[in-house]
N, CA and C atoms as an extended XYZ file, in Angstrom:
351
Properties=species:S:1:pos:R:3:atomname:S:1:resname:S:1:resid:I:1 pbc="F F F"
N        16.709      230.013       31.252 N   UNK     1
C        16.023      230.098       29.974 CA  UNK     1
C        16.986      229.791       28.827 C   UNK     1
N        18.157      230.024       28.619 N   UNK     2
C        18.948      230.120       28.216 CA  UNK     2
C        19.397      228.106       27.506 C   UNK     2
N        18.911      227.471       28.846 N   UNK     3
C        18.912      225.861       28.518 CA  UNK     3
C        18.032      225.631       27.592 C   UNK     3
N        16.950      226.189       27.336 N   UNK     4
C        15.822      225.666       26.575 CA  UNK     4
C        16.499      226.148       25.367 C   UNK     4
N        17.202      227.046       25.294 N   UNK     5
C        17.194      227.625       23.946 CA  UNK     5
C        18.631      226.651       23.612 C   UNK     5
N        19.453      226.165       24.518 N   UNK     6
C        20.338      225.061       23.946 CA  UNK     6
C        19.803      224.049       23.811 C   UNK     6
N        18.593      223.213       24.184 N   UNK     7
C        17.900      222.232       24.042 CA  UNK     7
C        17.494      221.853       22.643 C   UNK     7
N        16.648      222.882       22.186 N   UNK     8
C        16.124      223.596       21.162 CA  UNK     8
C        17.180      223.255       20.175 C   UNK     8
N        18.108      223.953       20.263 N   UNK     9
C        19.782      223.868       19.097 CA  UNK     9
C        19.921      222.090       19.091 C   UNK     9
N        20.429      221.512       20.443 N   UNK    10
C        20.338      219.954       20.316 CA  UNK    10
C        19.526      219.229       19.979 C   UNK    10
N        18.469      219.736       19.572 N   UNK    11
C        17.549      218.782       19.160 CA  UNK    11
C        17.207      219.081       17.707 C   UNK    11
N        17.469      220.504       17.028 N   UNK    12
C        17.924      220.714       15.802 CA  UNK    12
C        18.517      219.807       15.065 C   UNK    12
N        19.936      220.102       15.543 N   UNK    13
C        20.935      219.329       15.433 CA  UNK    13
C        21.027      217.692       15.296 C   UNK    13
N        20.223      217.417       15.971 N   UNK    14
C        19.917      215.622       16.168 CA  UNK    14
C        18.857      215.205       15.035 C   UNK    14
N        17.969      215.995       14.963 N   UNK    15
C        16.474      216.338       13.791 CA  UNK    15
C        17.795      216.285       12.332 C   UNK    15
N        18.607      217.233       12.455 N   UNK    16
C        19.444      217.646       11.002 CA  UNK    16
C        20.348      216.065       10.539 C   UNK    16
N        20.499      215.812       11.635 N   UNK    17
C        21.708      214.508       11.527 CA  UNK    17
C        20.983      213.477       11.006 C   UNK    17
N        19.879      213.112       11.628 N   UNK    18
C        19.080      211.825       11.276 CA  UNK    18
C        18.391      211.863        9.846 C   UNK    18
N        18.151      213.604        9.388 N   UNK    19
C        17.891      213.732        7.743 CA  UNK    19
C        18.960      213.242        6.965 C   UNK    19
N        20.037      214.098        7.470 N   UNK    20
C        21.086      213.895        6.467 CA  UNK    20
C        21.296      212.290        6.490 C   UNK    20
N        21.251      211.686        7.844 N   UNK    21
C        21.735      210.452        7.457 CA  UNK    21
C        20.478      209.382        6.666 C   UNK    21
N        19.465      209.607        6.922 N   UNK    22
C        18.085      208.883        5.799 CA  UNK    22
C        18.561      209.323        4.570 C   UNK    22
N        19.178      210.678        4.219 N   UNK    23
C        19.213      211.126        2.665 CA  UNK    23
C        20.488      210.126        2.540 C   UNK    23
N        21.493      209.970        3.229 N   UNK    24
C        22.669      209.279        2.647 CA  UNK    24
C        22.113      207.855        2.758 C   UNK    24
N        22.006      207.372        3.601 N   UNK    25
C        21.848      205.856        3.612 CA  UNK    25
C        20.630      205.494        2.230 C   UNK    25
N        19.745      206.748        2.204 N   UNK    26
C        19.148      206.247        0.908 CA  UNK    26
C        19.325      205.857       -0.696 C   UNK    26
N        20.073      206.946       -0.704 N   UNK    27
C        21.341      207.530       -1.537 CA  UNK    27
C        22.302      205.984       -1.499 C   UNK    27
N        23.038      205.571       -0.969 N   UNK    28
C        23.478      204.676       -0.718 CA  UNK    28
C        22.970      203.471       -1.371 C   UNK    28
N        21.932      203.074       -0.439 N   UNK    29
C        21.048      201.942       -0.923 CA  UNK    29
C        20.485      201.931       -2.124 C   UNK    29
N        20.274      202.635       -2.638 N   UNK    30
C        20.077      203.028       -4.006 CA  UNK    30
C        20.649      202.228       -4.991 C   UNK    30
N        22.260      203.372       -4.901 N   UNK    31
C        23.350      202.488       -5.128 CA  UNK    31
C        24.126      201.407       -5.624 C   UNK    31
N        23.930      201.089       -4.357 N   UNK    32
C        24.070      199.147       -4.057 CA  UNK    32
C        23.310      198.584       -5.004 C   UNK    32
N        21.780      198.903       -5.154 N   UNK    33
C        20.938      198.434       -5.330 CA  UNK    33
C        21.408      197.769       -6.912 C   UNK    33
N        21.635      199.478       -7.742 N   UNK    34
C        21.893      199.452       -8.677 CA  UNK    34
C        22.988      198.563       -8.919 C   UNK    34
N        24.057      198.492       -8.163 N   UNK    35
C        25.274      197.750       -9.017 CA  UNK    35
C        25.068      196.319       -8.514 C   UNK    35
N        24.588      195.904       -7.813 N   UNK    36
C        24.247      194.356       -7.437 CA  UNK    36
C        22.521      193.655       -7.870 C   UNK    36
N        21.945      194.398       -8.921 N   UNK    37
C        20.781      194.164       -9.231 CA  UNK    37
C        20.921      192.535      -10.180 C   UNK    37
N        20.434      191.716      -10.105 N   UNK    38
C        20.398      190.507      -11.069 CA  UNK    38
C        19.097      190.637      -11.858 C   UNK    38
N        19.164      192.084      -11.955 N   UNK    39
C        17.571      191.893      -13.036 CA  UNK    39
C        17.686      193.083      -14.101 C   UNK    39
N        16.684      193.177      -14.690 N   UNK    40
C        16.819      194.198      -15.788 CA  UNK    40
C        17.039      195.889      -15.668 C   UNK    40
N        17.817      196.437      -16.639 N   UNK    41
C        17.690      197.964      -16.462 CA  UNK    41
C        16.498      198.959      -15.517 C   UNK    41
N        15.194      197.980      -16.598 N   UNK    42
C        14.228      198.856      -16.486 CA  UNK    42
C        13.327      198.433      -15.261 C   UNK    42
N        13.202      197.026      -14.853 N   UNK    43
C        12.950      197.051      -13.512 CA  UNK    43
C        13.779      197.809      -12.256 C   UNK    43
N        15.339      197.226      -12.228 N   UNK    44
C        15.878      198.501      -11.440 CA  UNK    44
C        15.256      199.679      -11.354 C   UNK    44
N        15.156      200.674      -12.806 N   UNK    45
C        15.116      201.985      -12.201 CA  UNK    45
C        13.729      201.862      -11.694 C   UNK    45
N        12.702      201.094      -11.836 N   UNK    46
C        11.506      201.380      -11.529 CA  UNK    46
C        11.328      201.191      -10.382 C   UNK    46
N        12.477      200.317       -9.555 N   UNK    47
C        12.507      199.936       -8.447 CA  UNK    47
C        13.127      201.085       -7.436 C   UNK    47
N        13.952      201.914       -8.373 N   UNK    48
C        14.959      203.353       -7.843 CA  UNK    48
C        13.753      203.948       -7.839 C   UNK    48
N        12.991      204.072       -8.906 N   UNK    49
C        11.853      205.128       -8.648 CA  UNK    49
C        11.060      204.989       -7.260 C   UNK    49
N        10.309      204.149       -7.274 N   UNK    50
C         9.522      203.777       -5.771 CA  UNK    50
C        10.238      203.979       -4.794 C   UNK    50
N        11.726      203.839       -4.507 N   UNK    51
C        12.714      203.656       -3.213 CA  UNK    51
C        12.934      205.335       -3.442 C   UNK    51
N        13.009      206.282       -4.345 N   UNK    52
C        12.821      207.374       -3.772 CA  UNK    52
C        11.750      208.125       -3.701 C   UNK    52
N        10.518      207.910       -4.280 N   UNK    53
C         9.626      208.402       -3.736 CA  UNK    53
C         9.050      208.274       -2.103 C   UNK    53
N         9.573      206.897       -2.050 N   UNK    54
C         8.909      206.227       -0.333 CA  UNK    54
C         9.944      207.540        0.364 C   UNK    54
N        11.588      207.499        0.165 N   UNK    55
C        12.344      208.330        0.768 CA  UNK    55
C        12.134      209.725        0.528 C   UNK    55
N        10.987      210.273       -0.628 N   UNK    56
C        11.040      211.531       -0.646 CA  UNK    56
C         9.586      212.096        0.265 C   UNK    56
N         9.137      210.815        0.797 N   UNK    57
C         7.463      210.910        1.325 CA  UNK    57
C         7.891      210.974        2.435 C   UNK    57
N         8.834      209.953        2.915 N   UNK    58
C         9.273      209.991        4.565 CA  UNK    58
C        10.113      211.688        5.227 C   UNK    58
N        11.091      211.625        4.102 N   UNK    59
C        11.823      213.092        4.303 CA  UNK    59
C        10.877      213.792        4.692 C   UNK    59
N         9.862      213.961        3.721 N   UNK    60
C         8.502      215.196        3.731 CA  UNK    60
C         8.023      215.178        5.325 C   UNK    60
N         7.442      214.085        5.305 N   UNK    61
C         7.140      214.117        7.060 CA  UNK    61
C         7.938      214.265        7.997 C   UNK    61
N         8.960      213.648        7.975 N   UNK    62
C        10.052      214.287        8.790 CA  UNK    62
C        10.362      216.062        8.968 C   UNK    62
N        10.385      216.162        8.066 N   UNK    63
C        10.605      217.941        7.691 CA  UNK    63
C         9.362      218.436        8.123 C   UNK    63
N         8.004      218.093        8.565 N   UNK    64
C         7.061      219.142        8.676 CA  UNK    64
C         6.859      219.187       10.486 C   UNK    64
N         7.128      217.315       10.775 N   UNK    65
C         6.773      217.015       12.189 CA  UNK    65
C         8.544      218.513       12.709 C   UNK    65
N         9.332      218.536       12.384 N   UNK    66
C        10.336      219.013       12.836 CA  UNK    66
C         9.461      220.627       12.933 C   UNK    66
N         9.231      220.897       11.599 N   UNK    67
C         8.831      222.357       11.492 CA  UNK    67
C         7.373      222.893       12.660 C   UNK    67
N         6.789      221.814       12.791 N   UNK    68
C         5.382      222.075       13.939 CA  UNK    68
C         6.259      221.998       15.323 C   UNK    68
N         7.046      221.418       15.618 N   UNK    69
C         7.838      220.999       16.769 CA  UNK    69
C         8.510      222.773       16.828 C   UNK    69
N         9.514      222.406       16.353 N   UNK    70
C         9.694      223.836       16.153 CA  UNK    70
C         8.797      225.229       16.503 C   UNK    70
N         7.840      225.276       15.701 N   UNK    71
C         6.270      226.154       15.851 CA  UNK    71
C         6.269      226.536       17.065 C   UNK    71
N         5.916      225.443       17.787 N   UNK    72
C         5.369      224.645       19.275 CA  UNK    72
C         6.438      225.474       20.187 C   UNK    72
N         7.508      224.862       19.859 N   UNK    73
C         8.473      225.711       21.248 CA  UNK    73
C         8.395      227.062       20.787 C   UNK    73
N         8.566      227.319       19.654 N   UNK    74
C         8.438      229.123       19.470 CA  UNK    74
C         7.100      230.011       20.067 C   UNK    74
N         5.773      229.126       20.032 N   UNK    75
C         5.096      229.477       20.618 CA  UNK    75
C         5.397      229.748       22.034 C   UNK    75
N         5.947      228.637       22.730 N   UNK    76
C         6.384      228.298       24.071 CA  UNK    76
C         6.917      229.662       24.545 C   UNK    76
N         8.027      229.662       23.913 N   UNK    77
C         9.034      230.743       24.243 CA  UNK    77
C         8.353      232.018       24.229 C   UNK    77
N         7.533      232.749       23.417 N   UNK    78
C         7.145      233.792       23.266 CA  UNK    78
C         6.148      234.213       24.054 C   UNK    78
N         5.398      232.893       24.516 N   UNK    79
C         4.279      233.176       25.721 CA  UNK    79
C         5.131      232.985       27.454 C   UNK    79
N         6.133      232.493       27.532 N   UNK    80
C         6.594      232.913       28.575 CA  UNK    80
C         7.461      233.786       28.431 C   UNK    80
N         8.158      234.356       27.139 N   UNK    81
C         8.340      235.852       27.189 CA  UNK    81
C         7.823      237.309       27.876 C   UNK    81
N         6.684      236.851       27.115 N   UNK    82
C         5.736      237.747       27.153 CA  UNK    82
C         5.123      237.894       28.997 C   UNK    82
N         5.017      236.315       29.176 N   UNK    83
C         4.417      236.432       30.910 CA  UNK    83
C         5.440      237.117       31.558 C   UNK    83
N         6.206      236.825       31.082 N   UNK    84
C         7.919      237.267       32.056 CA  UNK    84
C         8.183      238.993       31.866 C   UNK    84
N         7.596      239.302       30.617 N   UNK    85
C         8.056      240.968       30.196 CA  UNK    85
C         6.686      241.670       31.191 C   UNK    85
N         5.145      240.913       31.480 N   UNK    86
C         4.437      241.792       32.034 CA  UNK    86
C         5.184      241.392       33.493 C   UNK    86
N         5.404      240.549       33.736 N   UNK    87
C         5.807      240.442       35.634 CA  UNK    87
C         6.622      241.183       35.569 C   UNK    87
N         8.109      241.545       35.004 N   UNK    88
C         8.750      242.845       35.406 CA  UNK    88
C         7.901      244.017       35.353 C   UNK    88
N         7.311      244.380       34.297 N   UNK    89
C         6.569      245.615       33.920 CA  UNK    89
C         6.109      245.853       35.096 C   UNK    89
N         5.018      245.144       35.977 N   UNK    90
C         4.318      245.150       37.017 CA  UNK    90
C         4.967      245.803       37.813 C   UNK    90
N         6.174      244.545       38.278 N   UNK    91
C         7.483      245.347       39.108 CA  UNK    91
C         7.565      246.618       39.049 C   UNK    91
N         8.020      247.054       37.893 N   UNK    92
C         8.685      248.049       37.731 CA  UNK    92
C         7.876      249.305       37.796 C   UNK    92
N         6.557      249.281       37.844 N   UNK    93
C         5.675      250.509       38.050 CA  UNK    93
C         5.231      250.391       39.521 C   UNK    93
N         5.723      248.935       40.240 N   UNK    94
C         5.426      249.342       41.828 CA  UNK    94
C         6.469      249.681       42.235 C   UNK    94
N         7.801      249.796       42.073 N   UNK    95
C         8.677      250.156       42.487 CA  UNK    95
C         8.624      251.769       42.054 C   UNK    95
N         8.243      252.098       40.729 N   UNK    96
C         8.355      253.460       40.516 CA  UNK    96
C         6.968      254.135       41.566 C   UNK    96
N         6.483      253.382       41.702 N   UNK    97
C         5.089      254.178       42.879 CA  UNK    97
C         5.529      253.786       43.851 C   UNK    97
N         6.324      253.113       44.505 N   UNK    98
C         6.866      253.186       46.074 CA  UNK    98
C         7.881      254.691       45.962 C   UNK    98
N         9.024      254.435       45.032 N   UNK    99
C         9.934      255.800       45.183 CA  UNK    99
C         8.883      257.286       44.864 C   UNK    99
N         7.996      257.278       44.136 N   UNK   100
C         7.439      257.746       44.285 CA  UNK   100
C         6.737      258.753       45.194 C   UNK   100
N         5.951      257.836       46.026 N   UNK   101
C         5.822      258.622       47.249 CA  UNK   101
C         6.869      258.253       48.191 C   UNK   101
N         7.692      258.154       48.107 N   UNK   102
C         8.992      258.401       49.261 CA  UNK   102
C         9.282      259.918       49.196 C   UNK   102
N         9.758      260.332       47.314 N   UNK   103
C         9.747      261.319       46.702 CA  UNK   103
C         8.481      262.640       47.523 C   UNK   103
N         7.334      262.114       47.634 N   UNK   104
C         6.258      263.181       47.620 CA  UNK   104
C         6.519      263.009       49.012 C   UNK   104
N         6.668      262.254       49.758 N   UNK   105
C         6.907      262.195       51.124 CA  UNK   105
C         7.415      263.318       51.655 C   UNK   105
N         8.644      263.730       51.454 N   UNK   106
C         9.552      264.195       51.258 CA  UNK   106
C         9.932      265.428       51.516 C   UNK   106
N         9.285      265.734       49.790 N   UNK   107
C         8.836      267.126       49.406 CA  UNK   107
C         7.664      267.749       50.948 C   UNK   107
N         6.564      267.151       51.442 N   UNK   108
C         5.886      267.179       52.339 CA  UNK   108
C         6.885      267.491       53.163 C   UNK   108
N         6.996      267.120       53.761 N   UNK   109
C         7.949      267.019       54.828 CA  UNK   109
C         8.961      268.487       54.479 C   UNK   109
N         9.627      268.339       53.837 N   UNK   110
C        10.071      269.623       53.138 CA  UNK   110
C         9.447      271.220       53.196 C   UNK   110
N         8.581      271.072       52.931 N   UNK   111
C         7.678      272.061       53.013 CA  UNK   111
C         6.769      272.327       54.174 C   UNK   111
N         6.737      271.552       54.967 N   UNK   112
C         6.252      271.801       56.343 CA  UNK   112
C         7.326      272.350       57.053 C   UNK   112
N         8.607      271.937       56.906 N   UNK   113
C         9.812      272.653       57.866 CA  UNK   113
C         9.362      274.289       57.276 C   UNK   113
N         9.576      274.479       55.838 N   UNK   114
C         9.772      275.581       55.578 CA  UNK   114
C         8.840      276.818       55.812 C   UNK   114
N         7.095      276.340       55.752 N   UNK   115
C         6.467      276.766       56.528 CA  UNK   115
C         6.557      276.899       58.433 C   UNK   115
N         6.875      275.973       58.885 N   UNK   116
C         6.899      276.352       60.191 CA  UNK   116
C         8.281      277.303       60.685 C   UNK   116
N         8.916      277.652       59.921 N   UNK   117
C        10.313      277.813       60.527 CA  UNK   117
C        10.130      279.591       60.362 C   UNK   117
């Protein structure tokens, strides 16, 4: 179980890298954009404007598909938690009703010597 939950971290991790790197390369391109533009101020920025909205629309989806993904295995995890906490439970009250009557066994047995003797 223990893999899933490193899986989980690596794929965090890979989800975190590929943001950061869309935010830089956007960031970047930007940039460029700006210092190699052969056109006017005000087209540039209008052109910066659109290039980060598209990058602030994509981020957005990126960030929610991660956050349902996320959801999803947490669901995962908690329902085979949960299956896994009643299968011991189960266990653990047939084992306490086997010692159980070993226990009452026992005592029986116990008390028949002491009567017959």
């Amino acid at each position: 179980m223990d893999h899933e939950y490193e899986e989980v971290d690596n794929r965090s991790n890979t989800v975190l890298g590929v943001f950061v790197g869309l935010l830089v390369g956007g960031l970047a391109g930007a940039t460029a954009m700006l210092l190699y533009a052969p056109q006017s101020g005000k087209k540039t920025r209008k052109q910066i404007e659109d290039k980060s909205i598209e990058l602030r629309d994509l981020t957005t989806d990126m960030v929610e598909d991660t956050v349902s993904q996320v959801r999803s295995k947490a669901n995962k995890f908690m329902t085979t938690g949960r299956k896994s906490f009643k299968e011991f439970k189960h266990q653990g009250q047939e084992l306490a009703l086997e010692q159980l009557n070993h226990v009452s066994a026992a005592v029986k047995a116990g008390k028949n010597v002491i009567h017959n003797s």
